[in-house]
N, C-alpha and C positions, 0 to 999 in steps of 0.2 A: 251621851245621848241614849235615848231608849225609841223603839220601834215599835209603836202603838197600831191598832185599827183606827183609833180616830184622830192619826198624824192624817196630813195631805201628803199628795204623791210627791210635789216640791220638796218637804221633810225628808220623805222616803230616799228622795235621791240626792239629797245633801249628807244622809245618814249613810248609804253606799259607797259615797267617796271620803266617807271616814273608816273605812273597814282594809282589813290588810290585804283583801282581795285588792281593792282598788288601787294600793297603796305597788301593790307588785308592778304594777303595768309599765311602758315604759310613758316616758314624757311626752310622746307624740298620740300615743294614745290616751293617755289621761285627756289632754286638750282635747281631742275630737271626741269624747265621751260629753265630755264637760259641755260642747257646743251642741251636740246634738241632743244633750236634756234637757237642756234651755232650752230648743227649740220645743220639743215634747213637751212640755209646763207651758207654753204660752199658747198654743195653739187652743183655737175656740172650738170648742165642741156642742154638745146639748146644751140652749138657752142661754148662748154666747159664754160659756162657763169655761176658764180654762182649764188644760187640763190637771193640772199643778192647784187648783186649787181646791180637788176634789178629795174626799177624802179616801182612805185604804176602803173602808169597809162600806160607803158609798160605790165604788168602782164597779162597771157594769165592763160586759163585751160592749158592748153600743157605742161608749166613748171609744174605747181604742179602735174600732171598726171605722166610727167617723173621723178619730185623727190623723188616722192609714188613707183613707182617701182626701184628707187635704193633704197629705205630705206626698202623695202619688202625685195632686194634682202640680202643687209650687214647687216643690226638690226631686220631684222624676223615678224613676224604677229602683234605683237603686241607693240613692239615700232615704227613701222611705222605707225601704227594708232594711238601713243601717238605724236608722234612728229606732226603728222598732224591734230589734235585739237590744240595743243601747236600754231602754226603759222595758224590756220585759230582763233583763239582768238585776234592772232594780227591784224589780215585782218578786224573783227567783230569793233575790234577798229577803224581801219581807214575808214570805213564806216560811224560811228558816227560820225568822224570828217572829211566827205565828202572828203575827197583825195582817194576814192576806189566806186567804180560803184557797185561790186556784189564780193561777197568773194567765190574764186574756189575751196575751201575747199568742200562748200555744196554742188557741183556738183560730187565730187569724190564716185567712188563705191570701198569702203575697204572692203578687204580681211578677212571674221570673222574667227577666233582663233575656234579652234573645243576645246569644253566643257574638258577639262581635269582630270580626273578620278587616275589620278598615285599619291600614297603614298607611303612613307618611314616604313621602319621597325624601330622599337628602335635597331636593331641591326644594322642597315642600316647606322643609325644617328649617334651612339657610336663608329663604325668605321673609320666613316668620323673626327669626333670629335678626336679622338686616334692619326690621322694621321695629320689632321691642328695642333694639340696641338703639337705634337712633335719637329717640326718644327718653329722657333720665326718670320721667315718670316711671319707666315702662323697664328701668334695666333688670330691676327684680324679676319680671317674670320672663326676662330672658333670658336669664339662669337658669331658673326652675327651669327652664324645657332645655336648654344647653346642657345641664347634667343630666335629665331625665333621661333624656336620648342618647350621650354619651354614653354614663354607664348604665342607661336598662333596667333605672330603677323608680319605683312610682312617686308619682309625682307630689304626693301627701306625704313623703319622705324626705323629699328635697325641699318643699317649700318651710319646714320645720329645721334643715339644717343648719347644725352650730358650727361656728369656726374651730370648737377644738374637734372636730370630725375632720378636718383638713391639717395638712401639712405641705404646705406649699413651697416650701424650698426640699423637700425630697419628693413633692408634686405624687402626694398619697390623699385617698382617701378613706377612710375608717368608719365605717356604719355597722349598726344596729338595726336590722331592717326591725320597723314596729309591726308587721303582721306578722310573719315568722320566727321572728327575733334572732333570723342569723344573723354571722358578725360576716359581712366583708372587705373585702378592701382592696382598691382599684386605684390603678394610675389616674394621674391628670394629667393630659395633654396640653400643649405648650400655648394654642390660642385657648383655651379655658383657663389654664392657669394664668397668663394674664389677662382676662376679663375677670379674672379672682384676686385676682391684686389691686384691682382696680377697685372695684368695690370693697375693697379692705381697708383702702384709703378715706374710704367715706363712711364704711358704715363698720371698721373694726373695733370701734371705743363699745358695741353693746354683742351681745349673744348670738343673733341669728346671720345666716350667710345672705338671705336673700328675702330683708323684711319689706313691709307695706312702706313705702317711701315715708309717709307721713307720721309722725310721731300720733299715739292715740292716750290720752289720759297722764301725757308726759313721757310715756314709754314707749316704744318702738316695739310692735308685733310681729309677728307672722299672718301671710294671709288666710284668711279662713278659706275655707275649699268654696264656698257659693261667691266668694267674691274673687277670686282667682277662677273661676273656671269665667264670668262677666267681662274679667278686663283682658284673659285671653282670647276668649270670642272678639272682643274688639279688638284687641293686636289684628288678630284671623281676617276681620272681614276688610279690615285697612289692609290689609296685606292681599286683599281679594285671593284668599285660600278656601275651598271648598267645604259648606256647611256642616258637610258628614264630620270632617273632623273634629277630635276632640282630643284634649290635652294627654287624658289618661292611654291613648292608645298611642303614645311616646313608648312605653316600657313594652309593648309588643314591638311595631318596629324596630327596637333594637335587639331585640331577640333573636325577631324572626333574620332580621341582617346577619346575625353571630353566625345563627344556623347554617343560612345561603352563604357564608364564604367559606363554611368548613371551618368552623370551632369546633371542637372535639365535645360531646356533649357534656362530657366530667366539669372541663372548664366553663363550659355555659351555664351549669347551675350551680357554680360557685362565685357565679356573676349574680345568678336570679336568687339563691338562697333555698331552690327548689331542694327537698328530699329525695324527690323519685324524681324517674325519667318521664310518667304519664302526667302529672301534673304540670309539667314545662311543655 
């Protein structure tokens, strides 16, 4: 493939996930790359134009300013500003290989996420837990939040989790976190591991720990993040738990829990993956 000015941004970002940058990443990031360019290429911009079908050397600020405020408006503070690294990564690209002047990503001013402070109760979680489990639709995402909270780890991690990341008869578990790319590895406790046995029974013949119940195109996925965070809120509000909460503030309450029993903090960011102690 070759990287023209007069490819489209579509091109531009099919051409990026052929490049050994992209090629580095790990597999939970490649997916959420891949979903949030889709989403950047489809979205209507100037004279209902998407944006994916505009070309390099056509490309104004204008577009990406208007696609920033529909992504603020439909995906919220903070996948609009994922999606908009996502597609100025691709722009950074085409810069290198000269079919791009200036990438209008660096000119945008995003909208910052205010500091979030809201945790879960163990009663909060055991709730939610009681209500996903009851339900077989619903056992996948009571996983994801049964490990999230468990071990403390985000919840875009665990919903992409494979079975060879487990080890259920020495009841380990072995990750790669995809944002930091530490390796950890954490016990599993004896009601998780059999609710991990259980869904082994049903869903061990394919790859993922805790996929979309329903096969998609013949295959069995993982859920996307905008449709896991929908069918948690519904767990939530069936469970009548408080609107504040949200799924991803699972890996703070279990932190901030480590902390208030007296985990040593060495041990607490070999939990979180943290580097430094100001970051945790």
């Amino acid at each position: 493939m070759e990287l023209k000015p007069s490819n489209t941004i579509e091109y531009a970002c099919e051409y990026y996930m052929r490049t050994p940058k992209y090629s580095a990443l790990s597999q939970r990031s490649k997916y959420d790359y891949d979903l949030n360019l889709r989403h950047a290429c489809a979205t209507k911009v100037q004279n209902n134009k998407a944006i994916g079908n505009i070309k390099l050397k056509d490309l104004k600020f204008k577009h990406i300013t208007l696609g920033y405020d529909t992504w603020l408006e439909n995906k919220g503070i903070r996948q609009a500003n994922y999606i908009a690294t996502c597609i100025g990564i691709v722009f950074n690209t085409a810069i290198r290989h000269e079919a791009l002047l200036s990438n209008p990503v660096s000119l945008l001013q995003r909208t910052k996420e205010k500091k979030r402070k809201i945790k879960w109760t163990e009663a909060q979680v055991k709730t939610f837990l009681d209500t996903a489990y009851s339900n077989w639709e619903w056992r996948s995402i009571g996983l994801i939040v049964h490990m999230a909270y468990e071990w403390a780890q985000r919840v875009g991690d665990m919903r992409l989790l494979t079975w060879n990341n487990l080890d259920l008869e020495d009841k380990r578990l072995d990750l790669e976190q995809s944002k930091r790319r530490a390796d950890v590895s954490l016990p599993i406790s004896d009601d998780l591991c059999h609710m991990l046995n259980e869904q082994r029974n049903d869903f061990g013949f394919q790859d993922y720990v805790a996929p979309h119940p329903r096969p998609m195109g013949g295959k069995y996925q993982p859920y996307a993040m905008e449709r896991l965070s929908k069918v948690g809120r519904r767990v939530m509000r069936l469970a009548k738990l408080p609107e504040e909460l949200r799924l991803m503030d699972l890996r703070r309450t279990g932190v901030t829990q480590m902390v208030d029993a007296g985990v040593p903090i060495g041990q607490v960011m070999s939990v979180t993956g943290h580097n430094h102690v100001s970051s945790v």
